[in-house]
N, C-alpha and C positions, 0 to 999 in steps of 0.2 A: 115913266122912266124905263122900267122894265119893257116894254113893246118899243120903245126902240133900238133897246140893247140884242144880244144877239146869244143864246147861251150855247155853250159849246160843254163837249162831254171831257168828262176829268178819269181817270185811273181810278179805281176804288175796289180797294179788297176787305171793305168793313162790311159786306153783305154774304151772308149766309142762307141756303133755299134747302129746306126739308120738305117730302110730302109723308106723309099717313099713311102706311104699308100700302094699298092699292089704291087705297082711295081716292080719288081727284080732287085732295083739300091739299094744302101747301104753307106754308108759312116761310116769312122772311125774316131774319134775324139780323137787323141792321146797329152796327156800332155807333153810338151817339157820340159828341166831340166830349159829353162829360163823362166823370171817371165811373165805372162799373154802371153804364147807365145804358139798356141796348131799345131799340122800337120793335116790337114782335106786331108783324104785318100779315093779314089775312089773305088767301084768292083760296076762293074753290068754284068748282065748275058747276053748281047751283045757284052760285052771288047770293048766297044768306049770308054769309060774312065778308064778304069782296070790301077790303078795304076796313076792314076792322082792324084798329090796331094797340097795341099795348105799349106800355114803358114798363120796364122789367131792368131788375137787376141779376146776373148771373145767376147767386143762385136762385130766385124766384123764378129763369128758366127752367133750372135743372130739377127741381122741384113740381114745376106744374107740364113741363113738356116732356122730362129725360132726356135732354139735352146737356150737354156736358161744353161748355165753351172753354 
């Protein structure tokens, strides 16, 4: 069903992009549809964690990143 459907790109302000002072690691901090519920998504420019990702709740960012949402 999917390959014949066709997707098309939506508006979306639930995504957040931090990097690590100079470093070339990054993470994405994507809003989930549940409540205080985010996906914490890896890239760094070595791919040891490319696509590593977490479920995290506010504060278990703020707490393990310094991140303040």
């Amino acid at each position: 069903m999917i390959k014949t459907m066709e997707w098309k790109e939506i508006d979306c302000k639930n995504v957040k992009c931090f990097q690590l002072g100079d470093d070339p690691q990054l993470i994405y901090i994507v809003k989930t549809g549940f409540k205080n519920k985010y996906m914490v998504l890896y890239e760094d420019a070595y791919q040891l964690n490319i696509g590593h990702t977490k479920i995290l709740s506010r504060e278990n960012i703020k707490e393990q990143y310094n991140i303040e949402l």
